[in-house]
Backbone of each chain as ProteinMPNN parsed JSONL, in Angstrom:
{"seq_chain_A": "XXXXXXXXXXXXXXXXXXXXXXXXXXXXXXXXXXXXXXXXXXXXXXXXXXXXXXXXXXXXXXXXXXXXXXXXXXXXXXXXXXXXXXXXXXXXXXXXXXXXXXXXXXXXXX", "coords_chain_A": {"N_chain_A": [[2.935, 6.689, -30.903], [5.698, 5.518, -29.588], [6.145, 8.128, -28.926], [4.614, 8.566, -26.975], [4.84, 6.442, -24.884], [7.715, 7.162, -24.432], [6.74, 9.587, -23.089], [5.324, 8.445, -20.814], [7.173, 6.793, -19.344], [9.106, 8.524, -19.009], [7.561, 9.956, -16.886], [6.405, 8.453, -14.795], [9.047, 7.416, -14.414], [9.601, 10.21, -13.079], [7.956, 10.441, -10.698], [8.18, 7.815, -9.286], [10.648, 8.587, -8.051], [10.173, 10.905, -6.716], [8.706, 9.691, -4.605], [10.212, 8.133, -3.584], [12.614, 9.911, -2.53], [10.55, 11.072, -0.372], [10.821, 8.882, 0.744], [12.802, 9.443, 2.216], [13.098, 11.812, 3.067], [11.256, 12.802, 4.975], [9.564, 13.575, 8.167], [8.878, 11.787, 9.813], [7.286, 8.367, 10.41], [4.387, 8.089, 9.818], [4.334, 9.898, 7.838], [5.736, 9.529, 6.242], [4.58, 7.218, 5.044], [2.856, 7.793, 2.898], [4.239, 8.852, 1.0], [5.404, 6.808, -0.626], [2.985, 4.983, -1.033], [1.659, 6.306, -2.741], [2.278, 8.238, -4.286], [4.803, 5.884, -5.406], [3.004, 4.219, -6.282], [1.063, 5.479, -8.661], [3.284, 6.091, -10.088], [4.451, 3.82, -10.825], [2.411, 2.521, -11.881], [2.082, 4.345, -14.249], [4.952, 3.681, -15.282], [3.623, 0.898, -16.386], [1.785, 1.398, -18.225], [2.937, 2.283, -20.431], [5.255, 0.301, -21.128], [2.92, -1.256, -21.713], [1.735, -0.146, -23.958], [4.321, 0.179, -25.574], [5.717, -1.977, -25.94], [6.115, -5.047, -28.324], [4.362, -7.606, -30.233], [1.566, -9.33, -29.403], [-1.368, -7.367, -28.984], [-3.336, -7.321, -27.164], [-2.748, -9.088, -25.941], [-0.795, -8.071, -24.188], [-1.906, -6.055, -23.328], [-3.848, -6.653, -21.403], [-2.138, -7.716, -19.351], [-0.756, -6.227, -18.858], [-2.422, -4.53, -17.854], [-3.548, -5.854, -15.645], [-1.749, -6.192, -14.087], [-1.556, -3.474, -12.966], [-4.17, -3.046, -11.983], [-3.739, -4.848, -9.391], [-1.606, -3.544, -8.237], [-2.773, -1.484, -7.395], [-4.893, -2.413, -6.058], [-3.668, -3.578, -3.987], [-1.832, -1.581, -2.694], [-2.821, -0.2, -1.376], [-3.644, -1.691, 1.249], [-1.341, -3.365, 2.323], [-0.375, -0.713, 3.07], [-1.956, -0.582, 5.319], [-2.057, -2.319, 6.683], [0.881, -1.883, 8.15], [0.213, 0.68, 9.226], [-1.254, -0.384, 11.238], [0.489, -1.613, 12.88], [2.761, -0.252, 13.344], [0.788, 1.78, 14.892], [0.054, -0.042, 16.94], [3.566, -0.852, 18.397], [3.493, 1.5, 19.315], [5.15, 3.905, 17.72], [6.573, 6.77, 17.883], [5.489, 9.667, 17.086], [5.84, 13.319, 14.522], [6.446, 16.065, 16.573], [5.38, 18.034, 15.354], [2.574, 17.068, 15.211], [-0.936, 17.236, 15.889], [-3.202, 16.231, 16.192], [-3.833, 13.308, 18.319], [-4.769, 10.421, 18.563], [-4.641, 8.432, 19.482], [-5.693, 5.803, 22.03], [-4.353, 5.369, 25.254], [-3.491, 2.852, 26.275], [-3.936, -0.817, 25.919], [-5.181, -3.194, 23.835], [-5.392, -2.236, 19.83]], "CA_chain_A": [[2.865, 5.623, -29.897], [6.498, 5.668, -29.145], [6.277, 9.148, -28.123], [3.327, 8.513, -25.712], [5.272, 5.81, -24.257], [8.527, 7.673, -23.717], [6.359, 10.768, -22.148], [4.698, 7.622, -19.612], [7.924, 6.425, -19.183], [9.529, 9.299, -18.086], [6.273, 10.481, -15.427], [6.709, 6.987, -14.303], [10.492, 7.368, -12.866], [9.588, 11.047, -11.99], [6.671, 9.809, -9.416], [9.026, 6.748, -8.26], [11.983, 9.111, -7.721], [9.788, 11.869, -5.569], [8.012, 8.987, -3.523], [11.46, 7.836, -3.009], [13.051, 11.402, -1.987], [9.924, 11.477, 0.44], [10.428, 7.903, 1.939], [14.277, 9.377, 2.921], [13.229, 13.261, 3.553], [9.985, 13.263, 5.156], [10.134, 13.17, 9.668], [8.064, 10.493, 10.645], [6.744, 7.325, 9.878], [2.961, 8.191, 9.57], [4.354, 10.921, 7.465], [6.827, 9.103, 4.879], [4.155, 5.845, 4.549], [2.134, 8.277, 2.664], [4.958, 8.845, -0.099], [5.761, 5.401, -1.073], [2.138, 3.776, -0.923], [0.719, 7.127, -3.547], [3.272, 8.414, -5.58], [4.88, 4.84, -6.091], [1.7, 3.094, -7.226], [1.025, 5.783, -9.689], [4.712, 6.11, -11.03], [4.81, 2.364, -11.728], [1.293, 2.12, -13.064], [2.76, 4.716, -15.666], [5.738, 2.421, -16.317], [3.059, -0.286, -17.003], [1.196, 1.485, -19.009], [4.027, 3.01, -21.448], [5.658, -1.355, -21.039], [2.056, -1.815, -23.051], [2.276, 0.507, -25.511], [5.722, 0.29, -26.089], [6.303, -4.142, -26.538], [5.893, -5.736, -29.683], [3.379, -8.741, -30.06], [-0.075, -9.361, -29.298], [-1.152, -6.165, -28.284], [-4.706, -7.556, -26.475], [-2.502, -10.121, -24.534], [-0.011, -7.207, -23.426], [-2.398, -4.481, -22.918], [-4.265, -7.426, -20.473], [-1.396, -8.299, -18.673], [-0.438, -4.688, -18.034], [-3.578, -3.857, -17.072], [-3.495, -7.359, -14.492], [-0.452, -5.021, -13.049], [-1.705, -2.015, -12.337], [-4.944, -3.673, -10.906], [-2.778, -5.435, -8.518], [-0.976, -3.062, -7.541], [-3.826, -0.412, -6.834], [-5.76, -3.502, -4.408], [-2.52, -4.348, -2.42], [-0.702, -1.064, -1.924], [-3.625, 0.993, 0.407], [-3.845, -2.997, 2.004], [-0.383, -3.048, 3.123], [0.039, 0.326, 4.01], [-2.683, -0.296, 6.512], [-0.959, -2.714, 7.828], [2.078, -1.284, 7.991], [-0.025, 1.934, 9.924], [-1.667, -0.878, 12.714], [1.726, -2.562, 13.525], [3.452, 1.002, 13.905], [0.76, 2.13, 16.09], [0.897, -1.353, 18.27], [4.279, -0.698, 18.335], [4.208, 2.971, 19.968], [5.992, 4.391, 17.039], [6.526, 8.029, 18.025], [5.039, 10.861, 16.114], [6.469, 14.37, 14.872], [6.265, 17.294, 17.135], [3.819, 18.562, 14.514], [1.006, 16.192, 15.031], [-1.397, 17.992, 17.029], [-4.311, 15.334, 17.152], [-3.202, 11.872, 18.592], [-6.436, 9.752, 19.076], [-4.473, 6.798, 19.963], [-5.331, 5.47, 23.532], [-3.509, 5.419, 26.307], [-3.445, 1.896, 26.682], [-4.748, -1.942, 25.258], [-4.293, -3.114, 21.823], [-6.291, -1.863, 19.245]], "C_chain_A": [[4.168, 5.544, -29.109], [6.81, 6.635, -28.193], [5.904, 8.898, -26.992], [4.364, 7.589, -24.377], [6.78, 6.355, -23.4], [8.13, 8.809, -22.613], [5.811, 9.608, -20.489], [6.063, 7.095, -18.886], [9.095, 7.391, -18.188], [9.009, 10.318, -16.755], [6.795, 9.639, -14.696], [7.818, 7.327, -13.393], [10.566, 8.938, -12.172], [8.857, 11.015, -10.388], [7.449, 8.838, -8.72], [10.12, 7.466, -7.454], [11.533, 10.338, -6.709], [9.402, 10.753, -4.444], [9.644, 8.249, -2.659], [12.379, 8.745, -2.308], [11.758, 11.856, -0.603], [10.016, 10.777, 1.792], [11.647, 8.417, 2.845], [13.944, 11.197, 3.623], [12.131, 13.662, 4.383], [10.218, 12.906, 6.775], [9.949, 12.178, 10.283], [7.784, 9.363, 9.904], [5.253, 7.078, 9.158], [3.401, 9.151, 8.029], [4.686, 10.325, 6.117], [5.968, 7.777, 4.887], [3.356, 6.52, 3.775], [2.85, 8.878, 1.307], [4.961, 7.635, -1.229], [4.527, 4.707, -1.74], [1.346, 4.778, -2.599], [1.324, 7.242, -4.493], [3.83, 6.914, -6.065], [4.235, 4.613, -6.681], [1.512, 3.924, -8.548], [2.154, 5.951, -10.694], [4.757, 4.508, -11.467], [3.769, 1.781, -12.579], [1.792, 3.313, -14.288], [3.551, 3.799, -16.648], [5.192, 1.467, -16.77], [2.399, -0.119, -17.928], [2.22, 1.88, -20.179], [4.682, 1.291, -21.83], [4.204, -1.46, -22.451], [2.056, -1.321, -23.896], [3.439, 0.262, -26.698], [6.296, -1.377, -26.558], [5.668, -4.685, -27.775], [4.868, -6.958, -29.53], [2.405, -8.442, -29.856], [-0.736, -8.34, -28.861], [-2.245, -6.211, -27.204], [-3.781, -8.296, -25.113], [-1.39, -9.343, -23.554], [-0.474, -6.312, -22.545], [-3.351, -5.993, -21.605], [-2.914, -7.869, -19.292], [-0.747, -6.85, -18.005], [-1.468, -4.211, -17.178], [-3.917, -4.769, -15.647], [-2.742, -6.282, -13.289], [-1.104, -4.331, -11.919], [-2.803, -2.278, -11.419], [-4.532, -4.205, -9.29], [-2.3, -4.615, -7.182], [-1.633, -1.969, -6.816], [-4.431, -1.206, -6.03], [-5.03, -3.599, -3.405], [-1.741, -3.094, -2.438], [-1.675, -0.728, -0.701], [-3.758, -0.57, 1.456], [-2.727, -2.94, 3.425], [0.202, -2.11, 3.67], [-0.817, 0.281, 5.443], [-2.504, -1.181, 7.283], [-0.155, -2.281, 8.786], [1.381, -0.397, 9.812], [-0.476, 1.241, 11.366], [-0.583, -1.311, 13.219], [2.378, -1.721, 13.639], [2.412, 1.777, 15.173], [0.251, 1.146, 17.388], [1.784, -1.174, 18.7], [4.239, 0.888, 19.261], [4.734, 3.704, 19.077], [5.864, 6.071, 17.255], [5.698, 8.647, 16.906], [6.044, 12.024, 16.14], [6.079, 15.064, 16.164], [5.024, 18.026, 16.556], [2.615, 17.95, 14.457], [0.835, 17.153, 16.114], [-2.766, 17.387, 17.466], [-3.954, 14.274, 17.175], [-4.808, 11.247, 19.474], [-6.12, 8.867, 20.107], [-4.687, 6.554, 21.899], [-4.686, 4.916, 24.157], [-2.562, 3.606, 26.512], [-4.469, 0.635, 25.964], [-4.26, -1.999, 23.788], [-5.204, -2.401, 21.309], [-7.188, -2.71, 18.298]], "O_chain_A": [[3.984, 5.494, -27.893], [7.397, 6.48, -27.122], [6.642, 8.952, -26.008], [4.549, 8.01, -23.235], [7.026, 6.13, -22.215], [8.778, 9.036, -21.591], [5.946, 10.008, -19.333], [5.939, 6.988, -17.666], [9.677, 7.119, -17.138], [9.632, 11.06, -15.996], [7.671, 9.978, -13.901], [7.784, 7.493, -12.174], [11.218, 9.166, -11.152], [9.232, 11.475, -9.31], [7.453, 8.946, -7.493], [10.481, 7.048, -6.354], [12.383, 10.775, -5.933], [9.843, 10.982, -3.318], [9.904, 8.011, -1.479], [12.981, 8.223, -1.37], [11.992, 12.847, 0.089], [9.761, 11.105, 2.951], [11.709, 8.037, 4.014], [14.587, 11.638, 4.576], [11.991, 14.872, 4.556], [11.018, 11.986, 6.946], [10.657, 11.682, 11.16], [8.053, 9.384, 8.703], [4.966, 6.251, 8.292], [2.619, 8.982, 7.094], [4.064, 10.559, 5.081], [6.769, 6.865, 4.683], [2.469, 5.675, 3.653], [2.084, 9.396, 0.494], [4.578, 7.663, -2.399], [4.682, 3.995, -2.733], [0.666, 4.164, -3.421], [1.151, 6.588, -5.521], [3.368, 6.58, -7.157], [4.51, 4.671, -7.88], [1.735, 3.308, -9.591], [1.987, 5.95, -11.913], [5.172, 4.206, -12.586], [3.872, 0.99, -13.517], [1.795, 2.82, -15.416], [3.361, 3.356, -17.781], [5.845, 0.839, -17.603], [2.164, -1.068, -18.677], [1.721, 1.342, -21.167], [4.536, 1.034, -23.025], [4.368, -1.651, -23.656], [2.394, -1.928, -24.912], [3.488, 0.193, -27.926], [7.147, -1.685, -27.392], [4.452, -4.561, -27.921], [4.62, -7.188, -28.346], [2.077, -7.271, -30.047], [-0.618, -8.518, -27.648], [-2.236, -5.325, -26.349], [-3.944, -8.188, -23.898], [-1.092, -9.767, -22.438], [0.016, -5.853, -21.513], [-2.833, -5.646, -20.544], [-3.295, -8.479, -18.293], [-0.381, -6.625, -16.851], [-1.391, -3.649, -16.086], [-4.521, -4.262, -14.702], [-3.057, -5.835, -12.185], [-1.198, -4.45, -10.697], [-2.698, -1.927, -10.244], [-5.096, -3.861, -8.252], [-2.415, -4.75, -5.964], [-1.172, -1.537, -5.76], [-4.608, -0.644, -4.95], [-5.377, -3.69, -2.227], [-0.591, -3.407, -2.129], [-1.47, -0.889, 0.502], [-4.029, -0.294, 2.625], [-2.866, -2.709, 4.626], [1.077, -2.236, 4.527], [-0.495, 0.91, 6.452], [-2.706, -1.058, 8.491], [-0.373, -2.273, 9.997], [1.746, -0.625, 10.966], [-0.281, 1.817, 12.437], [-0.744, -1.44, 14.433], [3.246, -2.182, 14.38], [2.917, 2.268, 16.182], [0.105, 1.532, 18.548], [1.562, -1.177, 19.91], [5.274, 1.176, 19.86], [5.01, 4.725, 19.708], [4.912, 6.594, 16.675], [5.328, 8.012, 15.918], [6.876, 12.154, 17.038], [5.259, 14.445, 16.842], [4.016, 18.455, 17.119], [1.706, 18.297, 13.704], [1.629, 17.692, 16.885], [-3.395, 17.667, 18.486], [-3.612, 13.855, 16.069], [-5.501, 11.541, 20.448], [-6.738, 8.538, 21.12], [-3.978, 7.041, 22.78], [-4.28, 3.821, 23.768], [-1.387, 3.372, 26.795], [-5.576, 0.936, 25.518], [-3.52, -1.389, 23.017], [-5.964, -1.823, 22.086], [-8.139, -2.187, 17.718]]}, "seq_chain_B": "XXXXXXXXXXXXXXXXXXXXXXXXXXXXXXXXXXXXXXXXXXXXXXXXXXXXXXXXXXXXXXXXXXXXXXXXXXXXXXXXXXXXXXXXX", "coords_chain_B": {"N_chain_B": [[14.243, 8.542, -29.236], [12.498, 7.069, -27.967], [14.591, 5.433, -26.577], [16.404, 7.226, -25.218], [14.947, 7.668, -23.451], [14.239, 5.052, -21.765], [16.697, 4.99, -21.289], [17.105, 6.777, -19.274], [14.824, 6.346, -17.568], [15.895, 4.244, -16.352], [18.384, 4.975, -14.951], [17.153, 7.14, -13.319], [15.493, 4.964, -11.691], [17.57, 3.491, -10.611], [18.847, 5.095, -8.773], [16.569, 5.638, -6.929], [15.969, 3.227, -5.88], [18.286, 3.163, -4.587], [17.746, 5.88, -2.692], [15.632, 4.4, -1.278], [17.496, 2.437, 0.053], [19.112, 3.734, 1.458], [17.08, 4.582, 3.806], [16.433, 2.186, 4.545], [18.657, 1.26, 5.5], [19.028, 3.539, 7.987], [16.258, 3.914, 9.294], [14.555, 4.049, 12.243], [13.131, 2.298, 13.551], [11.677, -1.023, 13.213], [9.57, -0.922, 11.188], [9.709, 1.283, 9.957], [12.045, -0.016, 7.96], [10.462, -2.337, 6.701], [8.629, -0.876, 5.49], [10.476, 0.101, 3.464], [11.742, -1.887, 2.014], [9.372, -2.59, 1.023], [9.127, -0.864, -0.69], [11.081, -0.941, -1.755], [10.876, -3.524, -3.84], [8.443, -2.869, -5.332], [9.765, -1.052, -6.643], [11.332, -2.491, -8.07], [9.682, -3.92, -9.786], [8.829, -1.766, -11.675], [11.454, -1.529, -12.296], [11.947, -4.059, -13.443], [10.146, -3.85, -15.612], [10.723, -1.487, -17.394], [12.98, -2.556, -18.617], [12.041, -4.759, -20.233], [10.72, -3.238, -22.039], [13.325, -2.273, -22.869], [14.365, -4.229, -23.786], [12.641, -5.298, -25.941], [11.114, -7.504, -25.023], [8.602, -9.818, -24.023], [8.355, -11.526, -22.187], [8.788, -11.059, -19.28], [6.823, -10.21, -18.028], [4.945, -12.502, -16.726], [6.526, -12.605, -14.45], [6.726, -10.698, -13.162], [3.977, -9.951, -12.354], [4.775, -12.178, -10.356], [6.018, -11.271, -8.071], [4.954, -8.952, -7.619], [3.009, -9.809, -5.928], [3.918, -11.278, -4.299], [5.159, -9.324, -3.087], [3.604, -7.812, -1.261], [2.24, -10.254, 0.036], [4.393, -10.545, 1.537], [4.626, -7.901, 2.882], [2.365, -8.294, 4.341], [2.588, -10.363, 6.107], [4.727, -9.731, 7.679], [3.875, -7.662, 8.978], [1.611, -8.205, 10.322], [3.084, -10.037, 11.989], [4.611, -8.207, 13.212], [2.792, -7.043, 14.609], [1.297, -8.528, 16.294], [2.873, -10.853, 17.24], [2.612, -13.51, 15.86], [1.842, -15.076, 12.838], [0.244, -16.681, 11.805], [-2.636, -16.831, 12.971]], "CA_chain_B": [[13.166, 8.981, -28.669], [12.009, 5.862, -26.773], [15.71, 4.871, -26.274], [16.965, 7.827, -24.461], [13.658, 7.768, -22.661], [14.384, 4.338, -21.308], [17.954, 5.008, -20.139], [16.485, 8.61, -18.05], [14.015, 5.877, -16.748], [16.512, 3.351, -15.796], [19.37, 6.209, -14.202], [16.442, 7.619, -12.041], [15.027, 4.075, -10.804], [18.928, 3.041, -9.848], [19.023, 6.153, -7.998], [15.422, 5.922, -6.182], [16.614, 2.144, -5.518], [19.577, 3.648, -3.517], [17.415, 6.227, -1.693], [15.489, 3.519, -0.451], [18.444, 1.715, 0.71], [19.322, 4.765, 2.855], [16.171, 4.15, 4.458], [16.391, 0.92, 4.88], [19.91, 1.182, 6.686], [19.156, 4.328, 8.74], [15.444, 3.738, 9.831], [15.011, 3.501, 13.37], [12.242, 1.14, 13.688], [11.903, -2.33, 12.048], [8.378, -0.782, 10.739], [10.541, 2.105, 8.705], [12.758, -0.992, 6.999], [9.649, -3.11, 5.765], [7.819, -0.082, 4.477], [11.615, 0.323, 2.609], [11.92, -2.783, 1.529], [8.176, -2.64, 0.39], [9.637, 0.098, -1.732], [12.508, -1.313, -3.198], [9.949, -4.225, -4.494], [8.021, -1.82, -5.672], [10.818, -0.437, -7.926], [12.034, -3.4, -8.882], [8.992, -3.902, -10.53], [8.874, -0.966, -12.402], [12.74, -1.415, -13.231], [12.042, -5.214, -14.951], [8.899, -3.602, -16.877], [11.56, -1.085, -18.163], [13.743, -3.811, -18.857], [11.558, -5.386, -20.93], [10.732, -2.34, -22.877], [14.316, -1.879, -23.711], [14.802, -5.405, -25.027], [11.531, -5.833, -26.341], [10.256, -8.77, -24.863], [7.149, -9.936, -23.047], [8.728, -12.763, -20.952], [9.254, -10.677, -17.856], [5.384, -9.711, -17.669], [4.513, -12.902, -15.344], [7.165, -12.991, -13.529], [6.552, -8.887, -12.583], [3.409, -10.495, -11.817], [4.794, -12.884, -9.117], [6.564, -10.164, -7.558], [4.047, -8.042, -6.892], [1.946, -10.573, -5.692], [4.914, -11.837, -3.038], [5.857, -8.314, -2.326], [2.031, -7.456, -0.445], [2.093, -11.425, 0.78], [5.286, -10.519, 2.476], [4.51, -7.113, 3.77], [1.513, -8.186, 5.532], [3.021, -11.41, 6.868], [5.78, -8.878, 8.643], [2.845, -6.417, 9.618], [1.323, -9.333, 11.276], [3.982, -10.557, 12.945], [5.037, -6.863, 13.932], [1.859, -6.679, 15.776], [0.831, -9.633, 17.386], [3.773, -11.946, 17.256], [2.984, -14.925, 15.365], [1.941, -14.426, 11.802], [-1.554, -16.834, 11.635], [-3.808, -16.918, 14.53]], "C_chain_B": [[13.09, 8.409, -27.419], [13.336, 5.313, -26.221], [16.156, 5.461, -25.056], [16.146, 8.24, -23.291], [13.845, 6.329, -21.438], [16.33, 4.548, -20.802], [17.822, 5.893, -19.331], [16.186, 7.219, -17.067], [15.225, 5.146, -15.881], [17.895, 4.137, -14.646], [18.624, 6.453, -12.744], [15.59, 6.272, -11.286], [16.158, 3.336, -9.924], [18.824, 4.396, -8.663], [17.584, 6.486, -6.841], [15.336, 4.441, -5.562], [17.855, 2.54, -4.159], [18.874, 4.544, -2.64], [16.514, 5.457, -0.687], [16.141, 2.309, 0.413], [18.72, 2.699, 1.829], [18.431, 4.663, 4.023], [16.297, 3.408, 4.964], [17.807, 0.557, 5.934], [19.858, 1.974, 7.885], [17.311, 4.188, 9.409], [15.098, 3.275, 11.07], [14.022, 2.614, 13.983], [11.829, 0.16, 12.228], [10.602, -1.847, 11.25], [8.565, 0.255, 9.146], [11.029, 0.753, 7.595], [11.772, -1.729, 6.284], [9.076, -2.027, 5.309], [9.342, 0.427, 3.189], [11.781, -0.696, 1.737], [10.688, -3.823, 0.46], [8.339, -2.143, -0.907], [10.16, -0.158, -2.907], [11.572, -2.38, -4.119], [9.587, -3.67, -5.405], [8.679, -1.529, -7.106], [11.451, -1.352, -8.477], [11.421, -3.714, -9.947], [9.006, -3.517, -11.217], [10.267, -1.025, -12.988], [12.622, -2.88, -14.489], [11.182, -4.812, -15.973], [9.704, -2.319, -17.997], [12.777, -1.584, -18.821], [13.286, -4.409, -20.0], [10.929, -4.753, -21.732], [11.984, -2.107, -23.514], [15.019, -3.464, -24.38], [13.364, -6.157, -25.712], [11.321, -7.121, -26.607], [9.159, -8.876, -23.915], [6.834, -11.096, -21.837], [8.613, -12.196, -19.78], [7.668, -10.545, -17.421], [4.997, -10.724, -16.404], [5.444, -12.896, -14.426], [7.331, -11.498, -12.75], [5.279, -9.349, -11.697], [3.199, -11.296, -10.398], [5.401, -12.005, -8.256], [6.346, -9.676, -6.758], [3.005, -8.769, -6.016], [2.919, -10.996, -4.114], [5.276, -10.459, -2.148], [4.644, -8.185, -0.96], [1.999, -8.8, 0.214], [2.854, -10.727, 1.921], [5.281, -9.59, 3.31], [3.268, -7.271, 4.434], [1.631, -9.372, 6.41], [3.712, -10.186, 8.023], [4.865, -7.843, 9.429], [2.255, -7.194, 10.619], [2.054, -9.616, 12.646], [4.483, -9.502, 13.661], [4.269, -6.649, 15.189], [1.286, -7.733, 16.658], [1.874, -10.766, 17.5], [3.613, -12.871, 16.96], [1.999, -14.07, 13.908], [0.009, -14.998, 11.617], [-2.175, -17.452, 13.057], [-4.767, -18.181, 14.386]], "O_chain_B": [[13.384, 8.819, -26.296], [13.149, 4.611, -25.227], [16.342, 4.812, -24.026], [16.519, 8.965, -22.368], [13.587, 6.585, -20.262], [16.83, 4.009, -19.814], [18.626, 5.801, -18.403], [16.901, 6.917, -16.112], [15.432, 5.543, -14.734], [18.15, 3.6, -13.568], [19.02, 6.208, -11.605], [15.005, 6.575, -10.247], [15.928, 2.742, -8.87], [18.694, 4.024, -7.497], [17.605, 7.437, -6.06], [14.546, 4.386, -4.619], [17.994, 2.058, -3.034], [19.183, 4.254, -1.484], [16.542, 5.718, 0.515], [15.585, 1.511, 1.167], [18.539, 2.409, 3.012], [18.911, 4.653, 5.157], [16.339, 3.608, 6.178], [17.856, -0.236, 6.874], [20.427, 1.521, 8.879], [17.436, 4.659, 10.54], [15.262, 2.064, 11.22], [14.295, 2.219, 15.117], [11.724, 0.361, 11.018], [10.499, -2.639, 10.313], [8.07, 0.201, 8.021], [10.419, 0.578, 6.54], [12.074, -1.883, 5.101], [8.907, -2.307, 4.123], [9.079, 1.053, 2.162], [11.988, -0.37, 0.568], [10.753, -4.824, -0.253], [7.932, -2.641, -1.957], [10.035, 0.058, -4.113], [11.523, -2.025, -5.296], [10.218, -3.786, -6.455], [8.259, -1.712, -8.249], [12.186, -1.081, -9.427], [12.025, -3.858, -11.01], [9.188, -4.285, -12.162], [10.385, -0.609, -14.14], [12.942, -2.929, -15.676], [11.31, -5.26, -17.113], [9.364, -2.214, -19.175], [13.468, -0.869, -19.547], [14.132, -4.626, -20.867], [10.308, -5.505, -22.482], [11.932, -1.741, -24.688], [15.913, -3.635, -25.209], [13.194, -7.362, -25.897], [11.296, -7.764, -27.656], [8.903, -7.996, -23.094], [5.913, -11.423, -21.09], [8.226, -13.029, -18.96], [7.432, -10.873, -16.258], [4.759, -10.251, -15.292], [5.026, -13.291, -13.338], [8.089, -11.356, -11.79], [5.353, -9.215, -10.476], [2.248, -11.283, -9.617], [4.892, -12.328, -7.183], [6.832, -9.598, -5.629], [2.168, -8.089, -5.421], [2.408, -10.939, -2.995], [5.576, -10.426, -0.954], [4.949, -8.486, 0.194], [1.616, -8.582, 1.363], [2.328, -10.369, 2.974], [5.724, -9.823, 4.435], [2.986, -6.345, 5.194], [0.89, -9.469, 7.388], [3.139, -9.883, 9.07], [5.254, -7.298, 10.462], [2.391, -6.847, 11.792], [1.751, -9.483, 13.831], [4.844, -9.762, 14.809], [4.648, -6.289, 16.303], [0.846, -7.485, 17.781], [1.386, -11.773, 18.014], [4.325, -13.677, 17.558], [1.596, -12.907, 13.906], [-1.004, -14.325, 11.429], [-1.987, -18.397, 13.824], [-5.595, -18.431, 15.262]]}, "name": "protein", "num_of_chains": 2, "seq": "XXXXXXXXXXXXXXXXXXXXXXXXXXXXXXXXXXXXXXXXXXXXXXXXXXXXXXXXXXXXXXXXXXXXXXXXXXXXXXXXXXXXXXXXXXXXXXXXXXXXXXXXXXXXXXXXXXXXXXXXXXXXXXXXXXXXXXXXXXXXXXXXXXXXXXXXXXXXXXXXXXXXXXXXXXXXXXXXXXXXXXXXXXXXXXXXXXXXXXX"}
């Protein structure tokens, strides 16, 4: 059980630590919201799941409260990334050079 | 085992904490900084739930809870307000 938890534990900050190396290395904005919103969510639902394994006490009222988490956090990241993606392209937010289909029209909101 | 497992974790979430600060200082639209600052949330999360693995307790659980719950309030208040200028219509 310990083991399990150190192997979740250490996925966990590898997945936070690429999505994080993507939000700083990646060209664009369309490009690097697509790090953060995937790899995060699953690197921290690791750490939540390895948190239940790994804490002492009730193990029904832990493994529920972890699992509350990860729920959570899988409804509201694709939410706010799609936010995020209408208020960048309201905004105009450039694209790379490498996009090669741009739908967005010309003009009006969306 | 689980010890030296939780200080790796905690090394590489300080350090994925700081690349989202880079972000967050060098981003050239305010749309970059809240998806950074979405981030750092994000990881904060995951740093108190390793937190609370290395002092085995179960106090931090709701309050990881409110967190996450404020982080997604707050980034779609700012998404809002990004795009139409007032936050409720």
């Amino acid at each position: 059980m310990e083991t399990a938890a150190a192997i979740l534990l250490l996925l966990g900050t590898g997945f936070t630590l690429i999505a994080s190396v993507g939000l700083v290395r990646l060209p664009d904005f369309y490009t690097r919201m697509h790090a953060p919103t995937k790899a995060g969510t699953v690197g921290v639902s690791s750490i939540a799941a390895a948190a239940a394994m790994a804490l002492p006490g009730d193990p029904i009222e832990i493994a529920l409260k972890a699992a509350l988490i990860i729920a959570l956090l899988f409804v509201t990241a694709p939410i706010g990334a799609h936010m995020l993606a209408r208020a960048a392209r309201s905004a105009r937010v450039p694209a790379t050079e490498a996009t090669h289909v741009d739908e967005l029209p010309p003009a009006g909101p969306l | 085992m689980l010890d030296l497992a939780i200080d790796v974790s905690l090394v590489g979430l300080a350090l994925s904490l700081a690349l989202c600060a880079i972000r967050l200082v060098r981003g050239p639209h305010a749309v970059d900084r809240v998806l950074a600052l979405d981030t750092m949330t994000v990881n904060v999360v995951a740093l108190l739930l390793v937190l609370s693995v290395a002092w085995r307790t179960e106090v931090f659980l709701e309050s990881i809870l409110a967190l996450a719950v404020l982080a997604f309030v707050s980034t779609v208040a700012i998404a809002k307000y990004l795009m139409r200028g007032r936050v409720i219509e």
